[in-house]
KETORPA-398206 format. One record per residue (C-alpha): x, y negated, z. Coordinates in steps of 0.02 Angstrom, whole numbers, padded with zeros to 5 digits, always signed. Last residue first. Layout:
# KETORPA-398206
XYZ;...
***
This chain:
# KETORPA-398206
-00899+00434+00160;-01034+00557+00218;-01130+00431+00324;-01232+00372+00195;-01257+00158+00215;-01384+00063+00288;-01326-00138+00303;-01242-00189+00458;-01394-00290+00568;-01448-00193+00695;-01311-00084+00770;-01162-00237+00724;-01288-00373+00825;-01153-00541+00777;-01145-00667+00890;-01049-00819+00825;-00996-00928+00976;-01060-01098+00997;-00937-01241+00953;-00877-01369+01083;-00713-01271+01121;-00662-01148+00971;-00765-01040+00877;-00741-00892+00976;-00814-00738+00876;-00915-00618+00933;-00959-00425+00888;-01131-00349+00951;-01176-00160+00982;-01019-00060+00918;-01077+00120+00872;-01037+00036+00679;-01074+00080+00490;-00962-00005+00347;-00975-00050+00159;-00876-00213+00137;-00990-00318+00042;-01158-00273+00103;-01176-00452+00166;-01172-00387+00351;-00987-00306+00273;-00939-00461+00235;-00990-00570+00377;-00894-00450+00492;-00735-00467+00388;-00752-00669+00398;-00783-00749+00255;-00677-00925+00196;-00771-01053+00079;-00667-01127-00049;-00630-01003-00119;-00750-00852-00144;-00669-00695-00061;-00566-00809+00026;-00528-00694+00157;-00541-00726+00370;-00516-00588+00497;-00637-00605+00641;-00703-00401+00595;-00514-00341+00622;-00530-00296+00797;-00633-00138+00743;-00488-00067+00655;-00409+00002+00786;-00221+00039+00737;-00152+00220+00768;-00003+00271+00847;+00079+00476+00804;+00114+00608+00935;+00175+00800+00908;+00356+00740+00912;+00372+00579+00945;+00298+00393+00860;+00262+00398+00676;+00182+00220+00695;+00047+00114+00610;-00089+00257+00551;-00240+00173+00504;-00399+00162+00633;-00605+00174+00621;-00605+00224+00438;-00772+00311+00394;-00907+00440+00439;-00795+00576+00357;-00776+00680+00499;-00812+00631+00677;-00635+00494+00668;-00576+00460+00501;-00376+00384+00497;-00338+00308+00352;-00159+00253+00286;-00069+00071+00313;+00095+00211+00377;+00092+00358+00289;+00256+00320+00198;+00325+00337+00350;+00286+00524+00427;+00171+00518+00566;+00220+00680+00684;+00099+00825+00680;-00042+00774+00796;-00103+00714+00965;-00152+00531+00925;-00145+00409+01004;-00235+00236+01021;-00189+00036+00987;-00273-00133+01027;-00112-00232+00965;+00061-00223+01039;+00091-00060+00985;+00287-00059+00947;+00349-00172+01070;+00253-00272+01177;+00143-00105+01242;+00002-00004+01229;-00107-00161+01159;-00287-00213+01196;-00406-00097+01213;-00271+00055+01254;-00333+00226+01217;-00267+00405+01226;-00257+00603+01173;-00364+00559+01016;-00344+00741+00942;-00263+00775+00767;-00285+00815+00598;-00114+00767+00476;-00169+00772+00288;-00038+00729+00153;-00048+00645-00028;+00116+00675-00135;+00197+00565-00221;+00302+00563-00420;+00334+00433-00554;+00427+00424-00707;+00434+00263-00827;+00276+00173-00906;+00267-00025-00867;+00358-00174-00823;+00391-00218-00982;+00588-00158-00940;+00536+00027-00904;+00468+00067-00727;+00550+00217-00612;+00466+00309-00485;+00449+00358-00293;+00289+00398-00177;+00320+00530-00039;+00246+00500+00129;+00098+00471+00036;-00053+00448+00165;-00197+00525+00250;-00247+00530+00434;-00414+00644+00519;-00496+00641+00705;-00551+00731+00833;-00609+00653+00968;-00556+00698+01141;-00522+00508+01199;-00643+00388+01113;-00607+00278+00947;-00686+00095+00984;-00786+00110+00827;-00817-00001+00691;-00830+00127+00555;-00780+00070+00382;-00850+00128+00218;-00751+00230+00080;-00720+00183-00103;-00734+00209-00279;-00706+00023-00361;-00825-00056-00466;-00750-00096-00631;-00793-00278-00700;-00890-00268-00851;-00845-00294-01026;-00924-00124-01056;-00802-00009-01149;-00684-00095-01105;-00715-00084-00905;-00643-00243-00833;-00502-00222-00687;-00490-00342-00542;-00323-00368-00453;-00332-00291-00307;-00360-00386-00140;-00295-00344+00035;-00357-00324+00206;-00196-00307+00337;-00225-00224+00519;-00065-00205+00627;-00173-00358+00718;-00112-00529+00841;-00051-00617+00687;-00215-00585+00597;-00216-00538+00384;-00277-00553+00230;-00176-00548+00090;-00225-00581-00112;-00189-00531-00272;-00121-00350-00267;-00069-00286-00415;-00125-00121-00476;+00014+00003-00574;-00069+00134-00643;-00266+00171-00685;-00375+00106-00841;-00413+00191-00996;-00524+00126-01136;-00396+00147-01253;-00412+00315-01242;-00560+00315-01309;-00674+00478-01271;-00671+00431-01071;-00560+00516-00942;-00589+00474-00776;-00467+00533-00642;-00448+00345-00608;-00284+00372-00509;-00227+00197-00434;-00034+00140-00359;-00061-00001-00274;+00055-00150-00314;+00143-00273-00180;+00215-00437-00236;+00179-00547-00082;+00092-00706-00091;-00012-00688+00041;+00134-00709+00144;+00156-00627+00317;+00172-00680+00506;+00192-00593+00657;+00410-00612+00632;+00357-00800+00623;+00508-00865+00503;+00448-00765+00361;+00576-00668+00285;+00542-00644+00072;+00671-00568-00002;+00548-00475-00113;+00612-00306-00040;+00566-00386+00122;+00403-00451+00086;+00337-00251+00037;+00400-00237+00201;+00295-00346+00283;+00157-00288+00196;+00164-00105+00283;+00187-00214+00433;+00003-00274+00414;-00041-00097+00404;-00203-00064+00265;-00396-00074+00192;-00405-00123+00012;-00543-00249-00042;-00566-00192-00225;-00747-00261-00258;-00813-00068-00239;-00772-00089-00050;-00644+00014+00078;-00491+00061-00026;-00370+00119+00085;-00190+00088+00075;-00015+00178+00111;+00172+00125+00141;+00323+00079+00070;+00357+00171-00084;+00501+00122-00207;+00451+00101-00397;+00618+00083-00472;+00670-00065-00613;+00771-00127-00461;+00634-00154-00351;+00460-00138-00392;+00361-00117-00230;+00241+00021-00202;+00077+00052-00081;+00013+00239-00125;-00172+00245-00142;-00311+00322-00050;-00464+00290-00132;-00441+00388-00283;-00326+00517-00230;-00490+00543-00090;-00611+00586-00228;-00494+00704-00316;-00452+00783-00153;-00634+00810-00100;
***
């Protein structure tokens, strides 16, 4: 299981300095490289960059943020290997989420010529419950050095586990503060900040219902729904923009869903988008 999940769980690094300097955590949620994490996560991958956005809500897509990948795969010619440093090409993102959807730079298989498929994990569109259990990962440890091409140098992280118990729920934000967004949490070990963007699994392995936005007390830690996220907009194919929710009906975005219908306001004088989540999302194995 480790192997599988130091493959879709990456550390989130900025290079700063000629050092690799951790700032959060990501998820890798469909085999095009769509990568599942905290919109403040971004935010301070912006800050090392000197970016400041006026909006303090908002963030720019053209923020120089690299995942941190493990391939674990190692072919005859060595040439043919793949893994490191990942850029991240695009940002996705809502001004009223924690929730960020992200885009890695696409890798070709040498061997082949064609474009690597991910690894990855599904999404479950769940409203998480009070009582259930449930499961965060991250790198609260993720630190390195680069050479001057950008490339080689030390490195070091460590991927952690915190289980926990959904101990409460608020639909549409706790407070105006630090979970101002449709929020839950969690009665666990305490968060620890480079975990922040990472998964949290609720009944198992079924899929990613939250990610782990705050390390809050002592035996408590704040998740992010992710179920909010479905009206989020990417430019998968530009020019044409695709809602989360149309992606993952497409098969794009792997995901299952105890949510019956989804909807999306179009604006006055256009007829909501209904979207049946229970009938219509794709089959997919349950054992992420």
């Amino acid at each position: 299981m480790r192997p599988l999940l130091e493959k879709v769980v990456v550390p989130l690094v900025v290079i700063h300095d000629k050092k690799l300097i951790g700032v959060g955590t990501g998820t890798i949620v469909s085999g095009l490289g769509i990568l599942l994490t905290a919109k403040h996560v971004v935010r301070a991958a912006a800050v090392y960059n000197g970016e400041l956005p006026q909006d303090p809500e908002a963030i720019s897509a053209g923020t120089e943020l690299y995942a941190m990948y493990r391939s674990h795969e190692y072919p005859e010619d060595p040439n043919s290997m793949f893994g490191g440093l990942t850029r991240i090409v695009k940002i996705w993102s809502a001004i009223e989420l924690d929730i960020a959807y992200c885009l890695l730079q696409p890798m070709v298989e040498k061997a082949t010529g064609k474009h690597y498929e991910w690894p990855h994990v599904s999404i479950y569109f769940s409203k998480p419950k009070i009582g259930q259990r449930c499961l965060a990962f991250g790198y609260p440890l993720s630190a390195g050095t680069v050479d001057d091409d950008g490339r080689g140098g030390a490195y070091e992280d460590d991927l952690v586990g915190s289980d926990g118990i959904i101990e409460d729920v608020f639909p549409e934000k706790r407070d105006s503060v630090m979970l101002k967004f449709p929020s839950f949490h969690v009665a666990t070990e305490k968060y620890q900040g480079g975990m922040s963007g990472g998964p949290i699994f609720v009944d198992g392995f079924v899929g990613v219902a939250g990610i782990v936005s705050s390390g809050l007390d002592e035996g408590l830690g704040g998740g992010a729904m992710v179920w909010p996220s479905l009206g989020i907009e990417m430019d998968l194919w530009p020019p044409r923009k695709t809602t989360v929710v149309e992606a993952a009906m497409k098969g794009f975005i792997p995901a299952h869903s105890d949510i019956e219908t989804f909807t999306i306001d179009d604006g006055p004088g256009t007829a909501d988008k209904v979207y049946k989540l229970k009938v219509d999302l794709p089959k997919y194995p349950t054992n992420a």
